[in-house]
N, C-alpha and C positions, 0 to 999 in steps of 0.2 A: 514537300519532301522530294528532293532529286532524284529523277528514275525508281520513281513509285506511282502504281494507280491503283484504283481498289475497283473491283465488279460485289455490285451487291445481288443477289440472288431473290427477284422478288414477283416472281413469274406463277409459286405456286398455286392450285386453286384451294378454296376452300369448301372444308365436307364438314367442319364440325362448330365453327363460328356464327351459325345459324344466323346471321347478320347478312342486310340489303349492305352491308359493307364490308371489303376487305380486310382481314385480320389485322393487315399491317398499316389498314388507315385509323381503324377503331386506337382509341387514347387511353395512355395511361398520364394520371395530372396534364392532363392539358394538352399533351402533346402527341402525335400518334406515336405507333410505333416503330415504323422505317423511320420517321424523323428523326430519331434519336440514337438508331444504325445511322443514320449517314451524318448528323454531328458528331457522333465519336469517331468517327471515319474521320473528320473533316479536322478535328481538335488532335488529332493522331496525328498529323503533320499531310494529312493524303486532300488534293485538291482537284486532281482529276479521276472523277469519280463519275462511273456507269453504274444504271440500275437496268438488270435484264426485268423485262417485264411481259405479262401475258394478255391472258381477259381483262384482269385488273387495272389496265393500262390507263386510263382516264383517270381513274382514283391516286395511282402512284401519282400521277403527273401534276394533277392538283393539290398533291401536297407538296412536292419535293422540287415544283416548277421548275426554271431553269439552272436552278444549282448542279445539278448532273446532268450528263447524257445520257440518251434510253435507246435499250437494241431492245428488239420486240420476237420473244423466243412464241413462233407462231403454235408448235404442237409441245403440250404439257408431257415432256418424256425422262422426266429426272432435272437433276442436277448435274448431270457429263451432258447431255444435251444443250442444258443453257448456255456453260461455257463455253460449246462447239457455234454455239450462235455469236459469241462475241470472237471467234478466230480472227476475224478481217480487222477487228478494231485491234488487236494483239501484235499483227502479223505486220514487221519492220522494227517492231520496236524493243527496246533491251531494258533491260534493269530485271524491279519485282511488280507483281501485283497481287493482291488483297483480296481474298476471297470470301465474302462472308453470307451467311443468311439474312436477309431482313427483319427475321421475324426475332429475334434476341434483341430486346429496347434494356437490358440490364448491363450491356456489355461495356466495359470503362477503357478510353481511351488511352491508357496507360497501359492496358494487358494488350491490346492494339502495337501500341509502339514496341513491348518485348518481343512477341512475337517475328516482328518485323527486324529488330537489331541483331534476335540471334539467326535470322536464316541470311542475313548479311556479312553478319562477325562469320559467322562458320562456313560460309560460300553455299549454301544447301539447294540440290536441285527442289526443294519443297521444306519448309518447318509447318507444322499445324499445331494447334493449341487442342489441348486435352485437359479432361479433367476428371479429379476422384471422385467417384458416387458409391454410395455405402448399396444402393437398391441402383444399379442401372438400365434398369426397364426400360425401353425403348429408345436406345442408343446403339449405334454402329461401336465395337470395342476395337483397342489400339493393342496389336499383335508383337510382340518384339522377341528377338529373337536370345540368346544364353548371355548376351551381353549388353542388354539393353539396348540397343539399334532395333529402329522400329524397320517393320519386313512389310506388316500391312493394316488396311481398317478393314475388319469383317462387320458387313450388313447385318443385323440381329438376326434376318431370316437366315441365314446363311452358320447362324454358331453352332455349334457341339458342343455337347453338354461341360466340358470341359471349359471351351471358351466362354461359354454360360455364366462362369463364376468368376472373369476377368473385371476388374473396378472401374479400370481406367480408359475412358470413355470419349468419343472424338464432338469436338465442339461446334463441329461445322464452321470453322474460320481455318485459312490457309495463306499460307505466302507463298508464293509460286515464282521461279525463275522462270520469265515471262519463255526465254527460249526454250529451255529444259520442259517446259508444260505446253507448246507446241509441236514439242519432236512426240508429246507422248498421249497428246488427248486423242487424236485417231486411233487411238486401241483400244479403247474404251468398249465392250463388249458388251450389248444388252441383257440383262439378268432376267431372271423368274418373271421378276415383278412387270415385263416390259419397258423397265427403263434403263438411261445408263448414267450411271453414277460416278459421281466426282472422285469419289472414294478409292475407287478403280484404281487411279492415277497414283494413287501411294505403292501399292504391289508395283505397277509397270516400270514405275521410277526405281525402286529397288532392286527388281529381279534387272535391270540394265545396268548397277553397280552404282545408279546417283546415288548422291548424299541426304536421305530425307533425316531430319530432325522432330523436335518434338517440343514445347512446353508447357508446362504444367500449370493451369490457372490456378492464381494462387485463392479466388473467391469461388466456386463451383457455382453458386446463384448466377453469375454473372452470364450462363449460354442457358440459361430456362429460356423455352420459345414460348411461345404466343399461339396455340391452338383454339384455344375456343373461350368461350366467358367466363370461365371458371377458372382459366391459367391465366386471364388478361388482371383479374382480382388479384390472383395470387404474386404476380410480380408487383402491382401496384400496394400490396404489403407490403412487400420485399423493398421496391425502394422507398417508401416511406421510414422502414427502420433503418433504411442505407441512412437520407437524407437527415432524418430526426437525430439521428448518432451523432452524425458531425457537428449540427450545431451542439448539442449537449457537453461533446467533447472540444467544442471551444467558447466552455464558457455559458453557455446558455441554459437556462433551465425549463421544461420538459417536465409539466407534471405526469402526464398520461398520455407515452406518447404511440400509443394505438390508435387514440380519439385526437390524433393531434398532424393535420394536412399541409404540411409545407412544401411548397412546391421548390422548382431548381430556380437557382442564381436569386436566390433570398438572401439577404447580409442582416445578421442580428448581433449586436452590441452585447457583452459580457453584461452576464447579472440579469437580463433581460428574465421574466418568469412567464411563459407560456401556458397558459390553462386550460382544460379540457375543452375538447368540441371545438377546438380554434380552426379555422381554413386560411391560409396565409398564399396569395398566388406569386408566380414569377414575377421577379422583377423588382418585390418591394424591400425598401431598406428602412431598418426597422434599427433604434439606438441603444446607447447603456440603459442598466436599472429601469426599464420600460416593463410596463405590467401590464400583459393583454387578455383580457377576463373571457370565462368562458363562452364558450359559442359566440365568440366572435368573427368578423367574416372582413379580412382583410384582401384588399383586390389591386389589383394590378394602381403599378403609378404611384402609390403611396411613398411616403417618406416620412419618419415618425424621430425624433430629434430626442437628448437621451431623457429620460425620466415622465416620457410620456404617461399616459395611463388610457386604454380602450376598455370599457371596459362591456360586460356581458349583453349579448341580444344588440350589440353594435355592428353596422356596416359601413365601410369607409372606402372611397374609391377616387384615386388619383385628389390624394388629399396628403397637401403638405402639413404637418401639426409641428409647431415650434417646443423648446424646450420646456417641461415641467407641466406640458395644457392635459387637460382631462377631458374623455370624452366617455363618464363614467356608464351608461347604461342605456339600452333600448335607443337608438337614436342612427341617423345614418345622414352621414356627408361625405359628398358626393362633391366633385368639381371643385375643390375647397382649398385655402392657403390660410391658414388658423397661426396666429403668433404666439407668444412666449405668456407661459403660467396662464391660461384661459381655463373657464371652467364651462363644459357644455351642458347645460340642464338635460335632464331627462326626457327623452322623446322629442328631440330636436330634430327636424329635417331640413336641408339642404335642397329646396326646390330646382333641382338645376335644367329639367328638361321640360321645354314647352310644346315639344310635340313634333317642333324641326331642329331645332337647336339643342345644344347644352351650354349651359356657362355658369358664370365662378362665382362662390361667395369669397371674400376676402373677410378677413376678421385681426385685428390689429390686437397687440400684447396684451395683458392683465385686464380681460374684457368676462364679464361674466354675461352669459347669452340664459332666460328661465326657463323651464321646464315646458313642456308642449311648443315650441316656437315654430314657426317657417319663415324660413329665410330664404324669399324670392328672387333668386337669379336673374340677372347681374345685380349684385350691390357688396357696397361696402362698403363697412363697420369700422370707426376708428378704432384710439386707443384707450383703454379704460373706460371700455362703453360698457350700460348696464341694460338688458333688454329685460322689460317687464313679462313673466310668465304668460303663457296663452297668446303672446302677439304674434301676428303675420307681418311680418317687415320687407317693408318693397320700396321702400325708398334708403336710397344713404344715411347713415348716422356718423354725427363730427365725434373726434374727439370728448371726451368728457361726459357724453350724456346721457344720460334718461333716453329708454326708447319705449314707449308705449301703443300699440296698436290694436286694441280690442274693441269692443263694446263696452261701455257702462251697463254694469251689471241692474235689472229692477228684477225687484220682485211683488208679485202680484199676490197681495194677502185673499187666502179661501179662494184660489183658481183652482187648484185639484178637487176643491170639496162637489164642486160640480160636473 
């Protein structure tokens, strides 16, 4: 995006995350949570992107490696402070820049981009994004004056009982005309609390006659922060029923989807029926009319072709499965390219790791594999092969065959009576 940068805010310390880790490197699905502040950043059209950072600076840095640049805000004194640490990176340049907290992993890059268009369409020394809360406990509120033109954001320390009962509450994201918010961050005055705050800048920019603006998020989930373990769950709800929605709403069925973990950039084919206790990770693309039974545990890599079936107490990883195969129960393949209409017996493994290595079973169309098998890495299995129950298979099977690997079973008559 031309003549745009974003500062993400990721300096603060932590008092309530009770964690050897930063709030904002702890995960929700998979991913931390600055990470996914600075891909919506990044999916929002914004490419040059700084993270202020503090003590935490080793942890940001190992997540977010060289994708941004990092200013180092030495003393924790607010939010007008950090900013005042990024002056030198600001200072020459024009357009806007994007000001956000790190700690909000729910925020969609699409309320990102409005933000950004109306403080451009309207020319605005500032637009900030706000939102309604029915209880806004612990929020800075959004001040506007008889005609709706915002005047300021009051610190919650800071309300009167009056302002106590205002809804409309400030998101901690700003777009800022990069000059406009250097004429005015020097006035930033230290508060109660000893810090100086971002907030500030909305009064300083008004009472000077700029144009500050305002938008209204249209989701209010979407600026929940990230404090402690208890809010880190509660958004990892939240997007799970974001996530689960959109497949259900295109097509996908969703029996229980509380009990039901799909992670981001999953693609599942209409008709597909999802069963309780499923875990589904990024990345996997899963077909039509495909039936994935309960507590199953789909992982990264996979591709499952339409009419699949996994089905319960099944684990499957970076495992191709061709159209119509079954891999009905208790069984787990791993490293695996399974062809068309296969049937995998019950407690089938997928031996793929020797302790340095991993590698592949390969298994060829209309092949039935029996019930307790292992299938020793590397090998492979033609087509219309039939693998006899209980075998361990480690060598190749052609086409056509029989595969048998066991013991001949004896039994020894009156061996227990002794």
């Amino acid at each position: 995006m031309e003549n745009m940068m974003a500062l993400i805010m990721a300096a603060g310390k932590d008092s309530r995350m009770k964690s050897k880790k930063s709030k904002l490197v702890n995960q929700i699905y998979g991913k931390e949570v600055v990470k996914r502040v600075e891909e919506a950043v990044r999916k929002a059209g914004i490419h040059d992107i700084t993270a202020i950072v503090g003590e935490n600076k080793v942890q940001i840095e190992e997540v977010l490696k060289e994708e941004v640049k990092y200013i180092e805000q030495e003393d924790s004194l607010g939010t007008g402070h950090a900013i005042s640490s990024a002056r030198k990176l600001l200072e020459g340049k024009s357009g806007y820049v994007l000001i956000l907290n790190g700690n909000i992993p729910l925020i969609r890059e699409e309320t990102l981009q409005r933000i950004i268009k109306k403080a451009k369409d309207s020319k605005s020394a500032a637009c900030i994004l706000t939102a309604m809360m029915k209880n806004p406990l612990g929020y800075g509120r959004i001040l506007r004056d008889e005609n709706g033109v915002v005047k300021e954001i009051i610190e919650e320390i800071y309300l009167t009982d009056e302002q106590n009962l205002i809804n409309e509450v400030n998101a901690g994201i700003y777009c800022f005309d990069i000059k406009a918010l250097l004429q005015s961050i020097g006035e930033i005055k230290q508060g109660k609390d000893g810090k100086y705050n971002i907030t500030d800048i909305i009064k300083i920019m008004a009472d000077k006659g700029l144009k500050v603006t305002a938008n209204i998020a249209e989701d209010n989930t979407e600026i929940f922060s990230v404090t402690d373990k208890v809010s880190l769950e509660m958004l990892t709800r939240l997007l799970r029923i974001r996530i689960n929605t959109f497949h259900m709403r295109n097509g996908v069925t969703i029996e229980d989807m509380n009990t039901t973990y799909i992670y981001d950039n999953v693609k599942i084919g209409v008709d597909t029926v999802i069963r309780p206790n499923t875990t589904i990770k990024s990345g996997v693309v899963i077909g039509e009319d495909c039936d994935i039974g309960p507590n199953a545990y789909i992982r990264e890599g996979c591709v499952l072709a339409d009419k699949v079936k996994v089905g319960s107490f099944v684990e499957i990883k970076k495992a191709d499965i061709g159209y119509g195969s079954k891999v009905p129960h208790l069984s787990y393949m791993g490293d695996c390219k399974i062809g068309e209409k296969c049937n995998i017996g019950c407690g089938t493994i997928t031996c793929n790791y020797d302790g340095f290595n991993k590698s592949k079973t390969i298994i060829g169309d209309h092949s039935f594999i029996g019930s307790n098998t292992n299938l020793v890495a590397p090998v492979t299995l033609g087509n219309n092969v039939f693998v006899a129950a209980g075998s361990t298979i480690t060598d190749d099977v052609e086409d056509d065959s029989l595969a048998i690997a066991r013991q001949r079973q004896v039994n020894k008559k009156d061996w227990n009576k002794k």
